[in-house]
C-alpha positions in Angstrom: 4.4 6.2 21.4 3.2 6.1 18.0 2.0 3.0 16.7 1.9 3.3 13.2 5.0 2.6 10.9 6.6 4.3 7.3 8.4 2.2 4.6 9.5 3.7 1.4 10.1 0.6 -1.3 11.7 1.3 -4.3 8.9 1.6 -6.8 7.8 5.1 -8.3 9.2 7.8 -5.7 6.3 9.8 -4.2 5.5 13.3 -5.3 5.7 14.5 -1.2 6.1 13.1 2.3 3.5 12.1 4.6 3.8 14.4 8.1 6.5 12.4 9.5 5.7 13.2 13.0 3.0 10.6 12.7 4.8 7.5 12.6 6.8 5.9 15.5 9.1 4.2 13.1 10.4 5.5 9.3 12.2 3.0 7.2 13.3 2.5 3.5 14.7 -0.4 1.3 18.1 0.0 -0.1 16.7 0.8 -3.4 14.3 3.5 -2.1 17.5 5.0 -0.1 18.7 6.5 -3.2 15.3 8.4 -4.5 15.2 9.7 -0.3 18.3 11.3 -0.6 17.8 12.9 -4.1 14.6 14.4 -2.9 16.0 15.9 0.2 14.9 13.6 2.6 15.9 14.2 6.0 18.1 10.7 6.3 18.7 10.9 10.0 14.8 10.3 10.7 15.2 6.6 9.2 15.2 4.1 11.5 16.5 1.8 9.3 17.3 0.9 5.8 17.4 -3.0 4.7 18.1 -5.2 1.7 20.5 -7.2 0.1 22.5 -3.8 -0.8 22.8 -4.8 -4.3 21.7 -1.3 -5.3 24.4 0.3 -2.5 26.6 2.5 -3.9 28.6 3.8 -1.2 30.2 7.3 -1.3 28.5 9.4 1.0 25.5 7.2 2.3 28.2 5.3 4.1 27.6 7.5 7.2 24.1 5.8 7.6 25.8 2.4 7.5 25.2 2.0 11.4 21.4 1.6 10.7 21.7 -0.8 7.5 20.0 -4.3 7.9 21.5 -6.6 5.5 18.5 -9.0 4.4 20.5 -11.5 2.1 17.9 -14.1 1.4 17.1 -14.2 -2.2 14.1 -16.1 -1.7 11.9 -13.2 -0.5 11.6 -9.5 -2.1 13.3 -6.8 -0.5 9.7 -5.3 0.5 9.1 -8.6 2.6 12.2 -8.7 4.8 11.1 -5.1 5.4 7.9 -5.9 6.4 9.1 -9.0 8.9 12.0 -6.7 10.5 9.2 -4.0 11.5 6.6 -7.0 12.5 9.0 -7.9 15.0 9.6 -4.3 16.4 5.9 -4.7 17.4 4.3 -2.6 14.5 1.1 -4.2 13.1 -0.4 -0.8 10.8 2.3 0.3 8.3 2.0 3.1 5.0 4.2 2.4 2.2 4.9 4.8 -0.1 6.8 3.2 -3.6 5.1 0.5 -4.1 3.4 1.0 -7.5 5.8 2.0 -10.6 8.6 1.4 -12.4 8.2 -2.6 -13.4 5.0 -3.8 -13.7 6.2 -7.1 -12.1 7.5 -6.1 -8.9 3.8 -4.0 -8.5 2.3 -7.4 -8.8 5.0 -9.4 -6.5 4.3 -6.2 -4.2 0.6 -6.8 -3.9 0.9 -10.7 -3.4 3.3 -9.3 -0.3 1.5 -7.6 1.2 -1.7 -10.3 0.6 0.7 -12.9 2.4 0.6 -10.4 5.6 -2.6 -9.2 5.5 -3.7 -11.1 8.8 -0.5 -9.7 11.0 -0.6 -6.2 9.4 -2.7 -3.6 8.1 -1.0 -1.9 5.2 -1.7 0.5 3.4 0.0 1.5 -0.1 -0.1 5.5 -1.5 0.6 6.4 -4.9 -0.3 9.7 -6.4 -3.6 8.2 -7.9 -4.9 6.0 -4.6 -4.5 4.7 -1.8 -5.3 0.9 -1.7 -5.0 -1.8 0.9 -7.5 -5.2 1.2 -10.4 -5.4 3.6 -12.5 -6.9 6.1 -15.4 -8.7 5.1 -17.7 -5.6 6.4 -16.1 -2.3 5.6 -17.0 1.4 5.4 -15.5 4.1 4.7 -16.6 8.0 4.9 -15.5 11.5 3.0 -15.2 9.5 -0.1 -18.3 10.9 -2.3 -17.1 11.5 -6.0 -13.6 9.7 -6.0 -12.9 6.3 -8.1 -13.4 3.0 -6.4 -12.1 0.2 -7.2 -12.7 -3.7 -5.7 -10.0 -5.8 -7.1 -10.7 -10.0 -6.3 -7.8 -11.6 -4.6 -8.7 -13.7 -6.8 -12.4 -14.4 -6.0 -15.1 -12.7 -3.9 -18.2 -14.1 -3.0 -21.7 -13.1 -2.2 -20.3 -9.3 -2.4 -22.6 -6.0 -1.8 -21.7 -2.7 -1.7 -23.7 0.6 -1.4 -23.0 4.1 -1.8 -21.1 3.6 -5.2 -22.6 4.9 -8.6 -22.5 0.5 -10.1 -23.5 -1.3 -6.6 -23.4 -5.1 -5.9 -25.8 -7.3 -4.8 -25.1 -10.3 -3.5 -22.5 -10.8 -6.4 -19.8 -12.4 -7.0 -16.0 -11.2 -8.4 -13.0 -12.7 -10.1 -10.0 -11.9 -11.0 -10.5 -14.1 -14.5 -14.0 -12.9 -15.2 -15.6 -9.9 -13.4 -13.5 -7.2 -11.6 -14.6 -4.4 -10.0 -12.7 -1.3 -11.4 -13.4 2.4 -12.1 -16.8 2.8 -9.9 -17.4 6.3 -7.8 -18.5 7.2 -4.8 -22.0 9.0 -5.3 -22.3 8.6 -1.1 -20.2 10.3 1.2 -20.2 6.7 2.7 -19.1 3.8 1.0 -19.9 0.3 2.6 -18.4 -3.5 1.1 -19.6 -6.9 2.5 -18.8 -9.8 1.3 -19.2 -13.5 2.5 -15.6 -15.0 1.3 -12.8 -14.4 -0.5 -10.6 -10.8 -0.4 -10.8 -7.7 -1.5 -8.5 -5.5 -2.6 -9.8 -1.4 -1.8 -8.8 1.5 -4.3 -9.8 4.9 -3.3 -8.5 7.7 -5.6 -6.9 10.5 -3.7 -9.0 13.5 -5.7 -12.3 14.0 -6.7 -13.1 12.7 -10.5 -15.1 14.0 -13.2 -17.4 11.1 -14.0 -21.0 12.4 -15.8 -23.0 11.2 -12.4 -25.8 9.2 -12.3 -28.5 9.3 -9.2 
């Protein structure tokens, strides 16, 4: 069985699908439902579709009404009752496609999500600039030589050093009110990050860029 699950949220729909054979569970929020089915989505592969269904609009979707989850507690986003329904079908590594776009606020509240399960979870969010998702306190990563990276504190990071990007750290230090860690490349085909304390959010663009290199 696969273990590895696929939520649509209803940020900025995604340009294509993942190869849904790779995912032993395929879900969407009610607001995502409605970019799925206007793209051609094949709507019978979802294993379920929550929310509070304040975006439902009935007519035809009504047919998948046997696999709606009504999540009516206004106290957590739509994003996070998704999250805790595929927790408890025993699904700990999750893509989610959606979650950037559209208002800038719900990005944010999507990050701080996803920070709040970070230790239950391992997600990962796809745009069509980068993938991003936070790390362990020693990470590498391979096949990344000449696309952006960016460490974003969560909010602080202490006694930080990377190698294998073009502006490394040494033993520094990064904060979401002073010094952030944005628009670096690759100029490895490994990248490594260790830090001491604190979290790190990972960007890694999905091309190659066209940065003037320096070696």
């Amino acid at each position: 069985m696969k273990d590895k699950a696929l939520l649509f949220i209803n940020g900025d729909a995604p340009k294509s699908f993942p190869d849904l054979n790779n995912y032993g569970l395929i879900a969407c929020t009610d607001g995502a439902f409605h970019y799925l089915k206007k793209m051609g989505f094949p709507l019978d592969k979802l294993d379920f579709i929550s929310g509070d269904f304040d975006s439902h609009s009935g007519s035809d979707e009504n047919i998948y009404e046997g696999k709606f989850i009504h999540t009516l507690d206004q106290d957590k986003t739509d994003f996070h009752k998704a999250l805790e329904i595929i927790l408890e079908k025993s699904f700990s590594e999750i893509d989610v496609f959606g979650g950037s776009g559209g208002e800038q606020d719900h990005f944010l509240g999507n990050l701080t999500v996803a920070y709040a399960f970070k230790d239950q979870m391992k997600i990962r969010f796809y745009d069509e600039f980068s993938e991003y998702y936070f790390i362990s306190n020693n990470f590498k990563l391979k096949g990344v030589k000449n696309r952006m990276i960016s460490l974003y504190p969560f909010p602080l990071v202490n006694n930080i050093t990377t190698k294998g990007l073009n502006w490394p750290l040494t033993n520094g230090s990064l904060s979401i009110t002073s010094r952030i860690g944005t628009r670096n490349f690759a100029i490895e085909d490994e990248v490594s990050v260790e830090y001491e304390s604190g979290d790190v959010l990972f960007f890694v663009g999905i091309n190659e860029i066209d940065y003037p290199k320096i070696y």
